[in-house]
C-alpha positions as CSV (number, residue, x, y, z in Angstrom):
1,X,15.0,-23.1,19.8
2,X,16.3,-20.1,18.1
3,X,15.4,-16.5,19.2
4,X,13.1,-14.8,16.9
5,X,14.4,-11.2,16.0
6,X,12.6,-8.1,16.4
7,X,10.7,-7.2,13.0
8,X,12.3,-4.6,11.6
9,X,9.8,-1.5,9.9
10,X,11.1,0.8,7.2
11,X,9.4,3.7,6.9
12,X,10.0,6.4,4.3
13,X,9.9,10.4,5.2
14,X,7.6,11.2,2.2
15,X,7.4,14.7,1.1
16,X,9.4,17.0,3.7
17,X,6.8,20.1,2.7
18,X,4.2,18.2,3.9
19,X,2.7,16.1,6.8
20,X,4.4,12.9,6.3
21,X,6.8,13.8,9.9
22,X,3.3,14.6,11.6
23,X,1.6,11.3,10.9
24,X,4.6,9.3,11.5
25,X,5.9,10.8,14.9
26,X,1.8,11.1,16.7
27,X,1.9,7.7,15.5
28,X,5.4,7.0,17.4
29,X,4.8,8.7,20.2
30,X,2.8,5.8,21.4
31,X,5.7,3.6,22.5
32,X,3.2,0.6,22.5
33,X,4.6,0.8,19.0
34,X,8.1,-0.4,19.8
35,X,6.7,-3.5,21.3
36,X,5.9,-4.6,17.7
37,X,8.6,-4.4,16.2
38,X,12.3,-2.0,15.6
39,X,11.0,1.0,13.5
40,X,13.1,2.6,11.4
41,X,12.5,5.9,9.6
42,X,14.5,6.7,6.2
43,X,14.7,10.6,6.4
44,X,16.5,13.5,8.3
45,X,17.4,14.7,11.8
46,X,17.2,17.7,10.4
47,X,13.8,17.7,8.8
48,X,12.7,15.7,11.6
49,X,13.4,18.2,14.3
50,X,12.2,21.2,12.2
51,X,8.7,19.6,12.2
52,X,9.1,18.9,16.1
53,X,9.1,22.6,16.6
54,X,6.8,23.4,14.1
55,X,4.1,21.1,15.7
56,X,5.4,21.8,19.2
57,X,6.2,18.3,20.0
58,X,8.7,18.5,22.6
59,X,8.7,14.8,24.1
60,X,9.9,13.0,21.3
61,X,13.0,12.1,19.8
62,X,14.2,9.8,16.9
63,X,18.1,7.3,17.8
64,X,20.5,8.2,15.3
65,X,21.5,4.8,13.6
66,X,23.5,4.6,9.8
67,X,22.2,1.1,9.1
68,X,18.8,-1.1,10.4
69,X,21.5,-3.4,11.9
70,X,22.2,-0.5,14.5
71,X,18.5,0.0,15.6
72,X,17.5,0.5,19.0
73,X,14.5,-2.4,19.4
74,X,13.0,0.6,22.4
75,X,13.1,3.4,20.5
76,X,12.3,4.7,17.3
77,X,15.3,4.9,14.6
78,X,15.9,7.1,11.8
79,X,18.9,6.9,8.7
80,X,20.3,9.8,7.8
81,X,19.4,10.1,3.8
82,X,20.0,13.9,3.3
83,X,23.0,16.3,3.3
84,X,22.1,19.2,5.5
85,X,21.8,21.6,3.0
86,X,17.4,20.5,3.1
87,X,15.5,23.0,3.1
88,X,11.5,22.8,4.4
89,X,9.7,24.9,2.5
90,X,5.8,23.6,4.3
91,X,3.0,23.5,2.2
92,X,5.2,23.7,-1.1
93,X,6.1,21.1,-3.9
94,X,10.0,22.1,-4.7
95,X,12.9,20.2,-6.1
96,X,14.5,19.8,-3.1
97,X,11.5,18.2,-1.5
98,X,10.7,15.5,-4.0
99,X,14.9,14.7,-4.2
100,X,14.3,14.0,-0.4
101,X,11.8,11.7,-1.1
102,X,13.9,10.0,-3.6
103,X,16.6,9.8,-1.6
104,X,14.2,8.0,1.4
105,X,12.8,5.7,-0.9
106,X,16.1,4.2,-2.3
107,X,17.7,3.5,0.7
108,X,14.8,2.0,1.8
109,X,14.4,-0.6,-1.0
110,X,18.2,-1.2,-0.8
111,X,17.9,-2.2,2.3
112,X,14.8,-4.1,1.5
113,X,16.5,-5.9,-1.4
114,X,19.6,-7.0,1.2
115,X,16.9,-8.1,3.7
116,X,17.8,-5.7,6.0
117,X,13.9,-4.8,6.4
118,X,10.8,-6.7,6.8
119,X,8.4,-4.6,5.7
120,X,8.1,-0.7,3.9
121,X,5.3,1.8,5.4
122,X,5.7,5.0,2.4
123,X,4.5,8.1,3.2
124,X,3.1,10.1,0.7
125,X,5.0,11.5,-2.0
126,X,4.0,14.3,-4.5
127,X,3.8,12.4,-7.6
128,X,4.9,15.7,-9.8
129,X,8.2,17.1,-8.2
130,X,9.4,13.1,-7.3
131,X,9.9,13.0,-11.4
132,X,13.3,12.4,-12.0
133,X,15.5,10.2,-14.6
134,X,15.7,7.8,-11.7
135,X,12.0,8.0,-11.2
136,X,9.8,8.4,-14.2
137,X,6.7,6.5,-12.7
138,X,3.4,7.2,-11.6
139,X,3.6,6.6,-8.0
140,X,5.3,4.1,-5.4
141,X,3.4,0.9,-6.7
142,X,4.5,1.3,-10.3
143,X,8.1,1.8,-8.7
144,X,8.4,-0.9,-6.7
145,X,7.0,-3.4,-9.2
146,X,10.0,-2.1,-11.5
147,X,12.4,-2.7,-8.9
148,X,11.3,-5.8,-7.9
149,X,10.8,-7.5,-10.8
150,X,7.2,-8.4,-10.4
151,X,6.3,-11.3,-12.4
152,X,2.9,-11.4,-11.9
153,X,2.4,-7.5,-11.8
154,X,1.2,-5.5,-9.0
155,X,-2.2,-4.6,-7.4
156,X,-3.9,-1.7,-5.7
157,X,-6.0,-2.7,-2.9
158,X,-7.4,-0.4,-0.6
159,X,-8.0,-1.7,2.9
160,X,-10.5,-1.0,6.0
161,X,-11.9,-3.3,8.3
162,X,-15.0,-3.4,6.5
163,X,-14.2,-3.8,2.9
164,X,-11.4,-3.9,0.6
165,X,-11.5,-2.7,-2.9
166,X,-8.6,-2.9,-5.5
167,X,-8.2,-1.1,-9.1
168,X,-7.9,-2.7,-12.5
169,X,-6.3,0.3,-14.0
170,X,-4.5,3.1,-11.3
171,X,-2.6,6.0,-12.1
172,X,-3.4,6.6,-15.5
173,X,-5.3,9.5,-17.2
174,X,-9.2,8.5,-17.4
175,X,-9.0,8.6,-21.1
176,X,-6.5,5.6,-21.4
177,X,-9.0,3.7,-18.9
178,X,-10.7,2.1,-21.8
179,X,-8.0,0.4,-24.0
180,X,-6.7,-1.2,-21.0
181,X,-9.7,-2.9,-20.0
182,X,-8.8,-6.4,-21.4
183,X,-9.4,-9.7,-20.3
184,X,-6.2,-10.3,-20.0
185,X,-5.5,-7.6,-17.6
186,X,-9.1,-8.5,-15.9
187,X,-8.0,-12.0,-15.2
188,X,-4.3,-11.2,-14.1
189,X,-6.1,-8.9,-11.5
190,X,-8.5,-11.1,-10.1
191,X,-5.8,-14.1,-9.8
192,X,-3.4,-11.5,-7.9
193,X,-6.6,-10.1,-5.6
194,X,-7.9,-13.8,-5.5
195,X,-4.8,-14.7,-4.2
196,X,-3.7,-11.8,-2.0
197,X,-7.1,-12.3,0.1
198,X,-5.9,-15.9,1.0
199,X,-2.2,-15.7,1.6
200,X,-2.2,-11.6,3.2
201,X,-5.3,-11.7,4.5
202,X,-6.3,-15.3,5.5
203,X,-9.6,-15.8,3.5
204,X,-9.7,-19.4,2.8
205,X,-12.5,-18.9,-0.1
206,X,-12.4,-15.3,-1.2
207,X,-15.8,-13.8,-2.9
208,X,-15.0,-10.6,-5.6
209,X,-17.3,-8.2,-6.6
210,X,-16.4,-6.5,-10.3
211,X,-17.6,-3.6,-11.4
212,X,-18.7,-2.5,-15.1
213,X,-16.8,-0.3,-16.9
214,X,-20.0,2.2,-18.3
215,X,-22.8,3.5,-16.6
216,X,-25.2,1.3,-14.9
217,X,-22.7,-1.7,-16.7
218,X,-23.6,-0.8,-20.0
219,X,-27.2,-1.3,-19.6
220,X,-27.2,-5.0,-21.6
221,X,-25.3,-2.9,-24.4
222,X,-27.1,0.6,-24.6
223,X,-24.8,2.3,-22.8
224,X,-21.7,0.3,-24.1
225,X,-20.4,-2.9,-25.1
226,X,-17.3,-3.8,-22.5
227,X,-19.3,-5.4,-20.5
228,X,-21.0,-7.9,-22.5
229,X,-17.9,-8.6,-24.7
230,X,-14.8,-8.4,-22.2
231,X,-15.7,-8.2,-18.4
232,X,-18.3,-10.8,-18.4
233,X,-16.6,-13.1,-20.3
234,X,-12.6,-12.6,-18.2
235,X,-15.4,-13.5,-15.3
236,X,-16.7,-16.7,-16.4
237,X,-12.9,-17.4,-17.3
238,X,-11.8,-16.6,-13.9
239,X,-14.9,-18.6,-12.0
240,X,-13.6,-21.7,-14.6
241,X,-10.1,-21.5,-12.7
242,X,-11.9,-21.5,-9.4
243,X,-12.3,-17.4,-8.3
244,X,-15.7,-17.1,-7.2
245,X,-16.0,-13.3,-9.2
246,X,-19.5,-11.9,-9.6
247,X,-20.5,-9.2,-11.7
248,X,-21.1,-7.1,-13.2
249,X,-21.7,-4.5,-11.2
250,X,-23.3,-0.9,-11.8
251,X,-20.6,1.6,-9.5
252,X,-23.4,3.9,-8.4
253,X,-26.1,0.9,-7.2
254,X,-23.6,-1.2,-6.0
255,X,-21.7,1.0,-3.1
256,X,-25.3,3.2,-3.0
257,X,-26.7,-0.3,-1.6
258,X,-24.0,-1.1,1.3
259,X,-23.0,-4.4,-1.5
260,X,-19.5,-3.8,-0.7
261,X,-20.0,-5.4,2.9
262,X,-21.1,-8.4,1.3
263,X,-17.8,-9.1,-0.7
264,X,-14.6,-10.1,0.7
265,X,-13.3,-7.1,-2.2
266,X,-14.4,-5.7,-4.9
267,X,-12.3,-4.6,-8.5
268,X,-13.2,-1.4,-9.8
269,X,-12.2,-0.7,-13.1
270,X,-10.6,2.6,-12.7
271,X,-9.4,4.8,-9.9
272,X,-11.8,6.9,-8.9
273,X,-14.6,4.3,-9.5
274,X,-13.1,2.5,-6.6
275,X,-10.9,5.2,-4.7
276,X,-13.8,7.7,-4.4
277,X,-16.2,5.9,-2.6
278,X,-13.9,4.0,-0.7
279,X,-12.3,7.6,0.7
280,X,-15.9,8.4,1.5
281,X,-16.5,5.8,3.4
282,X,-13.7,5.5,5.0
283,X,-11.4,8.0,7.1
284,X,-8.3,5.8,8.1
285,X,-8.1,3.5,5.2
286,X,-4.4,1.8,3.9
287,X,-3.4,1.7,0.5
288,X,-1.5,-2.2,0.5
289,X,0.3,-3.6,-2.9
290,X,-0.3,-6.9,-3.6
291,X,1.6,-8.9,-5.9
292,X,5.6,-7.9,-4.4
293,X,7.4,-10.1,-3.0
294,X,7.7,-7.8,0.1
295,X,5.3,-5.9,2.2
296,X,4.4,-2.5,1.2
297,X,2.1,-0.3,2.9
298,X,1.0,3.4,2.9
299,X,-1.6,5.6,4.1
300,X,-4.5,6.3,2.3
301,X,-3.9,10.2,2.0
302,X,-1.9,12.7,0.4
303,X,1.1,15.3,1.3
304,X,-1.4,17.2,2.8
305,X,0.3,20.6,1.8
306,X,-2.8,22.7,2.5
307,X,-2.5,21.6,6.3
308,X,1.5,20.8,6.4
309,X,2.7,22.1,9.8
310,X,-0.4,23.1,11.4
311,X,-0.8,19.9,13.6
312,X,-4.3,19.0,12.3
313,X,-3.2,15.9,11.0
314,X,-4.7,12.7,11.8
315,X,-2.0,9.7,12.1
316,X,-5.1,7.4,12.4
317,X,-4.6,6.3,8.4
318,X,-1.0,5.9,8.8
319,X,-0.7,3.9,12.0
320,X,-3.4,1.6,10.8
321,X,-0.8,1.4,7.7
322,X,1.7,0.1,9.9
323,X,-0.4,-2.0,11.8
324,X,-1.8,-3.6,8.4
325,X,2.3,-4.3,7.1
326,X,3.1,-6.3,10.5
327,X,-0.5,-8.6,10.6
328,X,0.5,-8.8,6.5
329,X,3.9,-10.2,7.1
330,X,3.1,-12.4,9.9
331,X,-0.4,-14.1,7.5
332,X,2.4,-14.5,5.1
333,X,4.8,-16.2,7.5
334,X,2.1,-18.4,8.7
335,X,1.0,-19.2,5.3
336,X,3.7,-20.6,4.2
337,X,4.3,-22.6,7.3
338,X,1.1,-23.8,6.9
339,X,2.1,-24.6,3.2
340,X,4.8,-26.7,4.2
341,X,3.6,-28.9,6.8
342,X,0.7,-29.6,3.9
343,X,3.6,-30.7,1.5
344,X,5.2,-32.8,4.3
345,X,2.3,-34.5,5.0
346,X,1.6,-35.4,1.2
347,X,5.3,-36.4,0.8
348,X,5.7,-40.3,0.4
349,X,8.6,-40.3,2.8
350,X,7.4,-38.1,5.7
351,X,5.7,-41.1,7.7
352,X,2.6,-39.7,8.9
């Protein structure tokens, strides 16, 4: 029997202004997190120790590798992705800053694409000064579905241990909301969510809640028609292939009754429809993309910039996110064992 290797955890630096190093080295400093795998951060020595002394953190240190094949399985790694001519400006969205992020995020998915990673953990980049002619997306999900080729498309799905809930529509202004509400892109979303709960999550007959698009779900057609002439119907479609989707929903009654708890997820039509109440509800959620075929996790927060260096961080978000990328990767790994012994069993030849 061969040994199995260490998983091997990429994690990006995020925006150096902000509290991306906090959340990442409170959550390191636990070195019950080495046990579970070799983690390896895509940043700066530099930037890295000028948080240290910022946040006083004087019993920590990161190993100084060049490539994930040089990690230290004890200790927590970092690449080297910057010259050292950063500069930390905290609290501030610069050029420099969203470069860095750049610069973490590509080495990362390179290594990811020569399977040199298991799993990504981002932390959070500022979606403004990241704009670049190598980055002209909306945020990490839209950018990793480019560069690996998604067929199927990608998927938003916020995670807690109580509920989950994904987004039809994400980082797009409210006003384009509307026109992209097709049942099309309603069924695509429930077969990706339908089939991220059983193969990442391990539901064996996942239940979906959708919400309506209009106040109280258009009210039967008073309050608008999307309902009644595109969600309902991409529903019945869906239930025809086998999703058990319900809906719809009205936003406000449903989460203002506790109805998420009775769902293995819910779709929300739009960003806020789902993110807000989910934030509300939930302090140390995990923003997971479904529909790659690698594991990418982040926290569910921001750069933080109002707080950036002032050690008030909570890593509680972010370690769950790593937590969430390893129990991911090994439901997928199990899966698909699980998959083949099926397909052995069914084969004509395989004697049993």
């Amino acid at each position: 029997m061969t040994k199995k290797t260490k998983i091997k955890v990429g994690i990006t630096q995020g925006d150096i202004n902000g509290i991306s190093y906090e959340v990442i080295i409170k959550t390191l400093l636990d070195n019950r997190i080495n046990e579970l795998g070799s983690i390896i951060v895509y940043g700066s020595p530099k930037v890295a120790a000028y948080h240290r002394k910022a946040l006083d953190i004087n019993n920590f240190s990161f190993n100084n590798i060049r490539t994930p094949d040089e990690a230290n399985q004890k200790r927590p790694n970092i690449i080297n992705c910057l010259s050292d001519e950063v500069r930390v400006e905290l609290g501030k969205s610069t050029q420099i800053a969203g470069d860095a992020s750049l610069a973490s995020l590509q080495r990362a998915v390179q290594d990811l694409k020569n399977e040199k990673l298991d799993v990504l953990v981002t932390a959070p980049i500022n979606k403004y000064n990241i704009q670049s002619v190598d980055f002209n997306y909306p945020g990490h999900t839209e950018y990793l579905e480019a560069e690996f080729k998604s067929e199927t498309g990608t998927l938003m799905i916020m995670v807690s241990e109580k509920f989950k809930v994904a987004v039809l529509t994400g980082h797009v202004p409210l006003s384009m909301v509307p026109e992209l509400v097709t049942m099309e892109m309603i069924l695509t979303k429930l077969r990706l969510l339908n089939d991220s709960l059983k193969v990442d999550f391990g539901v064996r007959k996942p239940t979906i809640a959708v919400l309506g698009l209009n106040p109280h779900a258009g009210d039967n057609g008073f309050l608008g028609q999307e309902e009644k002439e595109i969600i309902e119907p991409a529903i019945e479609k869906a239930r025809n292939e086998g999703i058990l989707a319900l809906g719809t929903f009205p936003a406000d009654g449903f989460f203002g009754s506790a109805s998420q708890f009775k769902f293995d997820a819910v779709l929300a039509m739009y960003h806020d429809q789902g993110l807000a109440p989910f934030k509300s509800l939930v302090s140390n959620g995990v923003n997971f993309t479904a529909g790659l075929p690698i594991v990418r996790t982040s926290p569910a927060h921001g750069t933080g910039f109002d707080i950036a260096g002032k050690g008030l961080s909570s890593p509680d978000s972010f370690r769950n996110a790593l937590y969430l990328a390893l129990d991911i990767l090994k439901q997928r790994r199990s899966h698909k064992e699980l998959s083949a012994d099926s397909l052995e069993m069914k084969s004509p030849g395989s004697g049993r």
